[in-house]
C-alpha positions as a Python dict, from the first residue, in 0.01 Angstrom:
ca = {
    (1, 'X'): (0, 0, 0),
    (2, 'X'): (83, -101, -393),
    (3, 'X'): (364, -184, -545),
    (4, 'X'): (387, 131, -811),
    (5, 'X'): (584, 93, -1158),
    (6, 'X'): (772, 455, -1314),
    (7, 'X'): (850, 465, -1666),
    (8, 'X'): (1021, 799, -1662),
    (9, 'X'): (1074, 837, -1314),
    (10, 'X'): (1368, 1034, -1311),
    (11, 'X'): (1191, 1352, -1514),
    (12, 'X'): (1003, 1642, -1396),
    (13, 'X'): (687, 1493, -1335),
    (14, 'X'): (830, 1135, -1214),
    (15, 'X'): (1036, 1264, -954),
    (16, 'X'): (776, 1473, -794),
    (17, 'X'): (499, 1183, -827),
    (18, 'X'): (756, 970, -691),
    (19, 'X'): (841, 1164, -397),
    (20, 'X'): (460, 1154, -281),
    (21, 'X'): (358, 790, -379),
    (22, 'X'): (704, 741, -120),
    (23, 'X'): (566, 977, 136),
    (24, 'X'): (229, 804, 131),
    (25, 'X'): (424, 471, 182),
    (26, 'X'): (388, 325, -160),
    (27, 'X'): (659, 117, -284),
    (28, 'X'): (823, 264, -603),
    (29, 'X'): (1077, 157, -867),
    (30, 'X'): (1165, 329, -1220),
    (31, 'X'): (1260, 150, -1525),
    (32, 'X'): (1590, 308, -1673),
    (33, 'X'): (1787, 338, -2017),
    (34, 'X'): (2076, 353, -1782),
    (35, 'X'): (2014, 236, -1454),
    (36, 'X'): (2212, 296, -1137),
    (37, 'X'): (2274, 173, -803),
    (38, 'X'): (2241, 464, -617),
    (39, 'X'): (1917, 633, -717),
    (40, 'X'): (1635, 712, -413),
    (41, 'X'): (1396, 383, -542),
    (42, 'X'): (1491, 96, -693),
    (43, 'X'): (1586, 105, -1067),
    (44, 'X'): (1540, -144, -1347),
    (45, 'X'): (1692, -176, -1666),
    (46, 'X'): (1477, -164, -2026),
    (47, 'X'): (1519, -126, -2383),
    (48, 'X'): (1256, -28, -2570),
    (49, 'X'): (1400, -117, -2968),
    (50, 'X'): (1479, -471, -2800),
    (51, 'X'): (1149, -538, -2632),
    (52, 'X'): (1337, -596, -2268),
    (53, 'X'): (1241, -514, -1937),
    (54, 'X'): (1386, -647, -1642),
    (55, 'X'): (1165, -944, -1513),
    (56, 'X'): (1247, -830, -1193),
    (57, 'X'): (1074, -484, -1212),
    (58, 'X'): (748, -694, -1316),
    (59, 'X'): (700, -891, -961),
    (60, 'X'): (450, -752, -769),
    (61, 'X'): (357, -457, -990),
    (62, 'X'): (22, -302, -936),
    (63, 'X'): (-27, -6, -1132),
    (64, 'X'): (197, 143, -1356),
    (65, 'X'): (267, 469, -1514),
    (66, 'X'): (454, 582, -1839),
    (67, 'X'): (580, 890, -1860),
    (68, 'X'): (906, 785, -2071),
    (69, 'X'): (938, 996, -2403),
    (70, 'X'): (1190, 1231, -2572),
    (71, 'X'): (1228, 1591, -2485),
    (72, 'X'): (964, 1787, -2736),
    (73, 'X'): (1133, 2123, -2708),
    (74, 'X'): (1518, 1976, -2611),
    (75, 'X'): (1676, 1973, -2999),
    (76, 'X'): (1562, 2117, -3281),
    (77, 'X'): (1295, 1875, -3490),
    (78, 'X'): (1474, 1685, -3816),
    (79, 'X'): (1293, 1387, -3918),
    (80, 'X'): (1505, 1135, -3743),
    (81, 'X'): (1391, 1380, -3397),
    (82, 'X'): (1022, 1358, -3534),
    (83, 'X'): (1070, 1003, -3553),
    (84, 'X'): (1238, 959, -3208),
    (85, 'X'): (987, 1145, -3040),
    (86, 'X'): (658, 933, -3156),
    (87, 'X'): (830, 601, -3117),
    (88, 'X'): (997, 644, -2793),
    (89, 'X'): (652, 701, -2651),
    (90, 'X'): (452, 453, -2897),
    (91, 'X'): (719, 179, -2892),
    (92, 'X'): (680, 169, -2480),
    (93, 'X'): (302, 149, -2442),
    (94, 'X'): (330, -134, -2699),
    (95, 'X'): (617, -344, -2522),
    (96, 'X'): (425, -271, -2228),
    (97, 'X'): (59, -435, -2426),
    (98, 'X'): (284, -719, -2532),
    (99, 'X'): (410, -822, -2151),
    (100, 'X'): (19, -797, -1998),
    (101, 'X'): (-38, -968, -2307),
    (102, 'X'): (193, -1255, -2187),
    (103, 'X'): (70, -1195, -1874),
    (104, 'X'): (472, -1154, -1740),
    (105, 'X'): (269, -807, -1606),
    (106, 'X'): (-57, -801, -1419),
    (107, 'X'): (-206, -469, -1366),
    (108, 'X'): (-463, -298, -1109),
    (109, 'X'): (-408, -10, -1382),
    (110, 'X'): (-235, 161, -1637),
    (111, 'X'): (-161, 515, -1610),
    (112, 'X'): (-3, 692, -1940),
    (113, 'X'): (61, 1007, -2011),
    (114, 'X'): (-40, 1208, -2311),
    (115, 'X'): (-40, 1616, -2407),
    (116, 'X'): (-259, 1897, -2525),
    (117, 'X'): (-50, 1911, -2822),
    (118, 'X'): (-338, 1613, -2945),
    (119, 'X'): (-550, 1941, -3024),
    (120, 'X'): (-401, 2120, -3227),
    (121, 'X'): (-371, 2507, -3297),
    (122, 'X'): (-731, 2578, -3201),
    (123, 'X'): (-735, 2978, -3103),
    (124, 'X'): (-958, 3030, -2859),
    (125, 'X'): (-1194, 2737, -2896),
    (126, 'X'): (-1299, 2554, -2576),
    (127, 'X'): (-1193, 2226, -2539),
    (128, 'X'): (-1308, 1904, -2318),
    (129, 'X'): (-1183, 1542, -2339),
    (130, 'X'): (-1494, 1530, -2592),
    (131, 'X'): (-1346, 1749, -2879),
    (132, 'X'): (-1164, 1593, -3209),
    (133, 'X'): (-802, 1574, -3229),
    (134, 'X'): (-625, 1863, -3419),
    (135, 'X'): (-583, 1783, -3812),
    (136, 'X'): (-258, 1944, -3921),
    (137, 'X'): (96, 2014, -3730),
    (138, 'X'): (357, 1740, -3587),
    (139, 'X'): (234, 1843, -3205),
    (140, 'X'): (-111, 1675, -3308),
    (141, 'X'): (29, 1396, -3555),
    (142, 'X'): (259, 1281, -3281),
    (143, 'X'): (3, 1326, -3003),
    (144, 'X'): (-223, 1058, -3163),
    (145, 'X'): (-35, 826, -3230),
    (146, 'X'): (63, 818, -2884),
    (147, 'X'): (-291, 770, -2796),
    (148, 'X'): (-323, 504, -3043),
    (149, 'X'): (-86, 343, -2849),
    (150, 'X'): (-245, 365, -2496),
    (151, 'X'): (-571, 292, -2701),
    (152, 'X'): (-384, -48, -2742),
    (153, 'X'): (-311, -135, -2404),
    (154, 'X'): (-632, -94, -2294),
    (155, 'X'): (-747, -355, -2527),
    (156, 'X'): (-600, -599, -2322),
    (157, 'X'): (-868, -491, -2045),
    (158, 'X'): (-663, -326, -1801),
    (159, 'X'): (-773, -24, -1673),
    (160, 'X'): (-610, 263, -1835),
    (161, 'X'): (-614, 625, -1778),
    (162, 'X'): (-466, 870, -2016),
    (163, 'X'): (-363, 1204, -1924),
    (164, 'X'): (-350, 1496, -2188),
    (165, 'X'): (-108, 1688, -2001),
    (166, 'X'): (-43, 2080, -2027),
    (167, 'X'): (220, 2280, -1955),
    (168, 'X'): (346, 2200, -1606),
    (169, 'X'): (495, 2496, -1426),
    (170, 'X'): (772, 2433, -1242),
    (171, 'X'): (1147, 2589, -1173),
    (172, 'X'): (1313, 2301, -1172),
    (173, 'X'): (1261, 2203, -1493),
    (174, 'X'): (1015, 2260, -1822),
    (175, 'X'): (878, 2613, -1983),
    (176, 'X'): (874, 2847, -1685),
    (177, 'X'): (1221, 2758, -1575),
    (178, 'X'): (1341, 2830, -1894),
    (179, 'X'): (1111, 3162, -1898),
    (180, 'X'): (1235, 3278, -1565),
    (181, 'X'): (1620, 3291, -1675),
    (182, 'X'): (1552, 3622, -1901),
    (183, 'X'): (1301, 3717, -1682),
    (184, 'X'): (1572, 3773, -1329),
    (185, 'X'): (1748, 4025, -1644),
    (186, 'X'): (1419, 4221, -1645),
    (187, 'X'): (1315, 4104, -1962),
    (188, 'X'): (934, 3915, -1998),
    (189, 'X'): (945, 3798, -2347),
    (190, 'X'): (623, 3662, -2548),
    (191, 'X'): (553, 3458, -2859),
    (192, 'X'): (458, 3648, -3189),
    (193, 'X'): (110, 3868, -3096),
    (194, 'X'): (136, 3706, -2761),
    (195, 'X'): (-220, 3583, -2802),
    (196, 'X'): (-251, 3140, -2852),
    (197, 'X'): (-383, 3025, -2516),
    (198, 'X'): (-187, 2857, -2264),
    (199, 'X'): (-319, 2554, -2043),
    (200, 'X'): (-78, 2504, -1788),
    (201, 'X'): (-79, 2293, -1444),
    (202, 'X'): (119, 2372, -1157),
    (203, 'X'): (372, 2069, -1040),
    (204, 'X'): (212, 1946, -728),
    (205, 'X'): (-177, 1926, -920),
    (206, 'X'): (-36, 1702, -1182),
    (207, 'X'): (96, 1465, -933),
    (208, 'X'): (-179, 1472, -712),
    (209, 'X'): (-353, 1423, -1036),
    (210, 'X'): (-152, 1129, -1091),
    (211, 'X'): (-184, 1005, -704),
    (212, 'X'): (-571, 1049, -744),
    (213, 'X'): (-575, 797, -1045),
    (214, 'X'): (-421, 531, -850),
    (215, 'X'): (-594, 564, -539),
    (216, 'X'): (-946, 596, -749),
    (217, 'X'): (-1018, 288, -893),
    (218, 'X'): (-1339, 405, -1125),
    (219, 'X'): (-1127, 714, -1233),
    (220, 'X'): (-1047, 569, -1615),
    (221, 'X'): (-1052, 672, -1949),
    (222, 'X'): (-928, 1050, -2108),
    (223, 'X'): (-835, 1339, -1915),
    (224, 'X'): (-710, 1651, -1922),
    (225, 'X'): (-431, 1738, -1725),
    (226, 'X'): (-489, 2116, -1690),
    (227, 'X'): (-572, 2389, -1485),
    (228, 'X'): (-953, 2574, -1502),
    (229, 'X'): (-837, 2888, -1604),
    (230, 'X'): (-598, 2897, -1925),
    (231, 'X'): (-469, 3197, -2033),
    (232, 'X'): (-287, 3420, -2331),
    (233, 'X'): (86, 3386, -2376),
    (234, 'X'): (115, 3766, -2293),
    (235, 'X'): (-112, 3733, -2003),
    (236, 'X'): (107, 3445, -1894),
    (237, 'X'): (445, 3695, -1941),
    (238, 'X'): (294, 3968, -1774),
    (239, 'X'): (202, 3741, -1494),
    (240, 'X'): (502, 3626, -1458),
    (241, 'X'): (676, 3944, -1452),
    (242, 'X'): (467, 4109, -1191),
    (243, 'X'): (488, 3813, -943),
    (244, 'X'): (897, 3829, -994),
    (245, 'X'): (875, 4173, -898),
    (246, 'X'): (1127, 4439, -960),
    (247, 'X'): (1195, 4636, -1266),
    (248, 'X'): (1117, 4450, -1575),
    (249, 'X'): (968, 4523, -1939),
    (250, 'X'): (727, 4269, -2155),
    (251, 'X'): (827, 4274, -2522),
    (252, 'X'): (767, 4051, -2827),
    (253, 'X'): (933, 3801, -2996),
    (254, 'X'): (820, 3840, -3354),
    (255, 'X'): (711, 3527, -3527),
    (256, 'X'): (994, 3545, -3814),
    (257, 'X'): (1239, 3522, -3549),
    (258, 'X'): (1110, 3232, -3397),
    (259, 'X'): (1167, 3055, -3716),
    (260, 'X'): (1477, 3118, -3714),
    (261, 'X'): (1602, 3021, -3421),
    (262, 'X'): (1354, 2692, -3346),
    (263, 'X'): (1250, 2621, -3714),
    (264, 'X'): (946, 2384, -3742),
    (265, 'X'): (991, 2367, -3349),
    (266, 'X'): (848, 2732, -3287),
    (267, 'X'): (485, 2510, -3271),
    (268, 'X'): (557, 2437, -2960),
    (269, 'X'): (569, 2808, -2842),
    (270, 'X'): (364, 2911, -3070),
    (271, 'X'): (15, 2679, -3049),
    (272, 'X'): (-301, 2814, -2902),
    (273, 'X'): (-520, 2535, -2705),
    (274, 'X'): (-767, 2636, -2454),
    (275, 'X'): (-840, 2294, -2288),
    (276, 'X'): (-1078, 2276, -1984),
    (277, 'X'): (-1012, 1985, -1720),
    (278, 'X'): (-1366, 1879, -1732),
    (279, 'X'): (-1381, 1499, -1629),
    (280, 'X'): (-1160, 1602, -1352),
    (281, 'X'): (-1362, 1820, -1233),
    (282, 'X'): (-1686, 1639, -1305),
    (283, 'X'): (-1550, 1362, -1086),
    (284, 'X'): (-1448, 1577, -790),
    (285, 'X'): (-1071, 1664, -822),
    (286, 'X'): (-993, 1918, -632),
    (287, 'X'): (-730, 2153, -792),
    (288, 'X'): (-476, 2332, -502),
    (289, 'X'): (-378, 2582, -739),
    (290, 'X'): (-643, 2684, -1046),
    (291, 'X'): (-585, 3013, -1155),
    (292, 'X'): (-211, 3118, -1272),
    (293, 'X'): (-142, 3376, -1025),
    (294, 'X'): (-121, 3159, -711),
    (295, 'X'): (74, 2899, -903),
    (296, 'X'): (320, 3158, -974),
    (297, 'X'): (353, 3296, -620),
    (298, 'X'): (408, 2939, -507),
    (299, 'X'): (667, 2874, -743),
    (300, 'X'): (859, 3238, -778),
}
C-alpha cells in the first residue's frame, strides 16, 4: 500500500478521496494552513507565501495530490480575491516543483487538480481534453495559469495527471447543496434562459477517479473530470426538482439580477461548457453514475 500525500484534504473532494484511499488501506496525511491534533489522518503544517512544508509530511511520500485552492464561488471576486484565487493554486504546484526539484520529495506521481472553467463560455460546443483553452473571462484566465503551473511540475519528470474537474454534486458541500436549500421551499431556480451546459460529476466518480489515477500507473497527462452526459441549467433544475419530489415550481433568475447580487462572479453560474470525459473513457474508466438522474436519486 503507498504512502498518499493531501493538499486539501479537509474539502469536499479530499475528505471523500480520503475516506476510500483509508478504506483500501492506504496510508494518508493532509498538509494544513492550520493543522490539528485531532483530525482522522495525520496533519502537517505548510505555508505556501513562505515556501514551508513540514519535512516530516515528505518521508515516505508516494504520490501526491493537490487539491488546495480558494473557494471560486465563496466571496464575491475584487482583485485582491482574483488574485488569491490563481496564486493559492499556482503558488502550491510551484513550492511543490521546487521540493522534487531538491529532491526533499520523491514522487511515484503527481495528481493535481484543475476545472472546466479552462474552457471558457463555449455554448453548446463539444469539448475533449484536445480543445483550446477559452480566450476571455477570469474562469479561463485563472484556469490556465493553474495549468501552467502543473505544466511545471511535470517538467521535473514526475508523472503528473491533471484533472479538469466539473461540477461535483454532492449535499454536503458545493453547487447542489446550495441548490437544494430553496429547492425543500418548493422553489427550482435557474440561471438567466436556463440554457449554458452543465458538466457535472457525482462525488463518489471523482474520487474513484482520483483512486484510479493512483492505482494506474500509465494513466497520465489531461483529463476531464466529468460525467458523459452534460446537460442545460434548466434541465439540471427540473431534474432536480422532480427527484425531490413534492410540490415545487421552476422559475428564472434573470441575468440582470445575477449581477447584482454576484457581480463579475455570476460567470460562475452563468458559463456554458459541454465537456466530454473522453481519455477516461478511452482508457476504460468505468463511471457508477453517468447520466444526472441516478446521481440525483443517490444523493436526494
Amino acid at each position: 500500500m503507498a504512502q498518499i500525500l493531501i493538499a486539501g484534504g479537509s474539502g469536499l473532494i479530499g475528505r471523500h478521496v480520503t475516506d476510500k484511499l483509508l478504506s483500501l488501506g492506504h496510508k494518508v496525511i493532509h498538509l494544513s494552513r492550520n493543522p490539528k491534533s485531532n483530525t482522522k489522518v495525520p496533519t502537517y503544517k505548510w505555508d505556501i507565501k513562505k515556501e514551508y512544508v513540514d519535512p516530516a509530511a515528505l518521508e515516505g511520500t508516494d504520490y501526491l495530490i493537490n487539491l488546495a485552492g480558494t473557494g471560486i464561488a465563496d466571496k464575491r471576486w475584487t482583485a485582491s480575491r482574483k488574485e488569491d484565487i490563481i496564486n493559492s493554486r499556482v503558488h502550491g504546484n510551484l513550492l511543490f516543483k521546487k521540493l522534487i526539484t531538491e529532491k526533499k520529495l520523491i514522487l511515484k506521481k503527481f495528481i493535481s487538480g484543475g476545472a472546466i472553467g479552462y474552457y471558457g463560455d463555449r455554448g453548446s460546443e463539444v469539448l475533449t481534453e484536445d480543445s483550446t483553452a477559452g480566450t476571455s473571462g477570469f474562469l479561463a484566465k485563472s484556469c490556465i495559469a493553474w495549468e501552467d503551473s502543473v505544466n511545471e511540475v511535470k517538467e521535473t519528470g514526475v508523472p503528473t495527471a491533471l484533472l479538469r474537474i466539473g461540477i461535483v454534486l454532492s449535499t454536503e458541500g458545493g453547487a447542489l447543496e446550495k441548490m437544494l436549500g430553496p429547492a425543500k421551499l418548493g422553489l427550482g431556480s435557474y440561471f438567466g434562459n436556463g440554457a449554458q451546459i452543465y458538466s457535472w460529476v457525482h462525488i463518489d466518480d471523482i474520487s474513484e477517479i482520483i483512486i484510479w489515477l493512483v492505482e494506474n500507473d500509465q494513466a497520465v497527462g489531461t483529463y476531464n473530470a466529468t460525467a458523459p452526459n452534460p446537460v442545460s441549467n434548466k434541465q439540471f433544475v427540473q431534474e432536480m426538482m422532480d427527484v425531490k419530489g413534492g410540490l415545487g415550481i421552476v422559475a428564472p433568475v434573470p441575468s440582470f439580477v445575477l449581477s447584482l447580487m454576484l457581480g463579475e462572479m455570476k460567470a460562475v453560474v452563468m458559463t456554458g461548457s459541454n465537456v466530454i470525459p473522453k481519455k477516461l473513457l478511452d482508457e476504460g474508466y468505468q463511471f457508477k453514475y453517468e447520466d444526472l438522474k441516478s446521481s440525483l436519486s443517490d444523493l436526494i
